[in-house]
C-alpha positions in Angstrom: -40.8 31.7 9.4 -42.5 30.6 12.7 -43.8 33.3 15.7 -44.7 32.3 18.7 -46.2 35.1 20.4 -49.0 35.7 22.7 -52.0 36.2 20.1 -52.0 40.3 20.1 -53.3 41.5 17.0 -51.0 43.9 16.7 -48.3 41.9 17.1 -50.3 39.3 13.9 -50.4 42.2 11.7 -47.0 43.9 12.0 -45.3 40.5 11.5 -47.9 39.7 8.5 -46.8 43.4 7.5 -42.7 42.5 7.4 -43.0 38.9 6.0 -46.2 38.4 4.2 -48.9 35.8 4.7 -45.8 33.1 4.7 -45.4 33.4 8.4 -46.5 31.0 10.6 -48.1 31.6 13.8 -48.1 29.6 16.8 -49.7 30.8 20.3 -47.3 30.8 22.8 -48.5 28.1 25.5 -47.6 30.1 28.6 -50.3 32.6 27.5 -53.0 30.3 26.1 -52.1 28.5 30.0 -52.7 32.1 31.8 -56.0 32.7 29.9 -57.4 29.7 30.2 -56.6 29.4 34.1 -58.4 33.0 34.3 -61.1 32.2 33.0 -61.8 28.3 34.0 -61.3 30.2 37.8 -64.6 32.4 36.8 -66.9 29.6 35.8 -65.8 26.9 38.1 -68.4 26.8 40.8 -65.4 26.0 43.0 -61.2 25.4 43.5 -61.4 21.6 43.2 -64.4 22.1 40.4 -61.8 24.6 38.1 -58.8 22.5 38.9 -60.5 18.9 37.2 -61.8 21.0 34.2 -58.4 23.1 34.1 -56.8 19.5 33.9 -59.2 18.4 31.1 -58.8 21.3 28.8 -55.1 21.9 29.3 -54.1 18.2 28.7 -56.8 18.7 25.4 -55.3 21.9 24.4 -51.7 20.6 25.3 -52.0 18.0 22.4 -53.5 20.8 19.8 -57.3 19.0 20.1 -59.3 22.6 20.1 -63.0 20.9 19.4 -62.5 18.3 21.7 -61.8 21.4 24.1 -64.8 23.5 23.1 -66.6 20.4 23.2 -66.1 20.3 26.6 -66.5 23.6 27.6 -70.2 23.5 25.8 -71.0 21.0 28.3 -69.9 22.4 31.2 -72.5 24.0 34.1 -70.5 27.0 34.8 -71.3 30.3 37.3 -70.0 32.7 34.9 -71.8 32.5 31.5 -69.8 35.4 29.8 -66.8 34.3 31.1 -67.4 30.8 28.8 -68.4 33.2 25.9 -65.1 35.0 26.2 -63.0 31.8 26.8 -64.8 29.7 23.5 -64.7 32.9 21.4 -60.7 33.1 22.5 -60.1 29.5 21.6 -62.0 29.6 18.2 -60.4 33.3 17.4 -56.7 31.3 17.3 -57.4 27.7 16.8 -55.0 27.7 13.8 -52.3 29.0 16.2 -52.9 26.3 18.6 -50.8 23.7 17.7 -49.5 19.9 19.1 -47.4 21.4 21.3 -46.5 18.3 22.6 -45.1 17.2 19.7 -43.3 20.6 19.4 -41.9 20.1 22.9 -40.7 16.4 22.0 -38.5 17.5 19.2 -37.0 20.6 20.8 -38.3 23.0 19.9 -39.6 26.0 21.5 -43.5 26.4 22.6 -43.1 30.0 24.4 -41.7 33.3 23.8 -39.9 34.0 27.5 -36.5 34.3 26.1 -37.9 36.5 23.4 -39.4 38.4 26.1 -35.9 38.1 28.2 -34.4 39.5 25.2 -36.2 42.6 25.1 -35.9 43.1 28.7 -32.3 42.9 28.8 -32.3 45.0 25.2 -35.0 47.7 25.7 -36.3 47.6 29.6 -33.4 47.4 31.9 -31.9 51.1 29.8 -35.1 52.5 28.8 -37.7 52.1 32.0 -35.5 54.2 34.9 -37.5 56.3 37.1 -37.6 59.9 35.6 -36.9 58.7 31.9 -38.7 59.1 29.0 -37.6 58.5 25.3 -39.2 59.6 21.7 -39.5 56.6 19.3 -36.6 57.1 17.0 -34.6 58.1 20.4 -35.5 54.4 21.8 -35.3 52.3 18.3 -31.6 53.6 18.1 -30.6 53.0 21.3 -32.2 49.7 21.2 -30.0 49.0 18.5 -26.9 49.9 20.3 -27.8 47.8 22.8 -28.7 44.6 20.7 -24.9 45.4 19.2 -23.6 45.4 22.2 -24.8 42.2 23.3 -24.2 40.5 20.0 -20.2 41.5 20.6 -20.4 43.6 17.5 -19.4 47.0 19.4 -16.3 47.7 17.9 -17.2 46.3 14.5 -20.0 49.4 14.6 -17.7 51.9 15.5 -14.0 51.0 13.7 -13.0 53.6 11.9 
């Protein structure tokens, strides 16, 4: 089993929880783009400075080469010390989720999780996030369900007497 999620912990252990160590983890490259944009935008010194090391460490990263990245980052005279801590200590924390994504890409296969999170949008948000609402757990697991029926066509299969 493969996850490609955006490197929450929680989200690591529940999913070691359900299907053991066997799962494979992969962090999804929107959110590894986002954090390292963030950051890059705190050190940089300048727009044009953050957008040439933005390009360096995203085409690095883009290819799975994490040393070569942190490499680069060591070397870097940056504005925003901590923010370099943060960023390194991000990069080493998941380097076995950062993959060859562009090898993923070439052969198909998904490198983010925006239809997952389209999915539970469409399952859980649009029903369970109107103004004045508010649902216990149990309350919003079973109408999730419902909902994740009803979009699978299986409606009448649930309720056939």
């Amino acid at each position: 089993m493969v996850a490609l999620t955006d490197g929450a912990r929680s989200i690591r252990l529940d999913l070691t929880a359900l299907f053991g160590e066997g799962v494979t983890i992969i962090l999804d490259w929107y959110h590894l783009q986002k954090r390292v944009h963030e950051h890059l935008a705190m050190m940089a010194h300048n727009k044009r400075e953050r957008e040439e090391w933005e390009q360096r460490v995203l085409g690095s990263l883009w290819k799975g080469a994490v040393a070569q990245t942190l490499f680069f980052l060591e070397g870097l005279s940056v504005r925003n010390e901590a923010k370099r801590a943060e960023l390194v200590g991000y990069l080493q924390k998941h380097q076995d989720e950062i993959i060859d994504y562009a090898r993923r890409c070439a052969t198909g296969k998904w490198i983010g999780s925006g239809r997952m999170e389209k999915a539970v949008d469409q399952v859980i948000g649009k029903r369970q996030k109107e103004k004045g609402m508010s649902w216990s757990k149990q309350g919003s697991r079973t109408l999730a369900q419902l909902k994740i029926a009803e979009l699978n066509g299986e409606w009448n299969q649930l309720f056939a007497a």
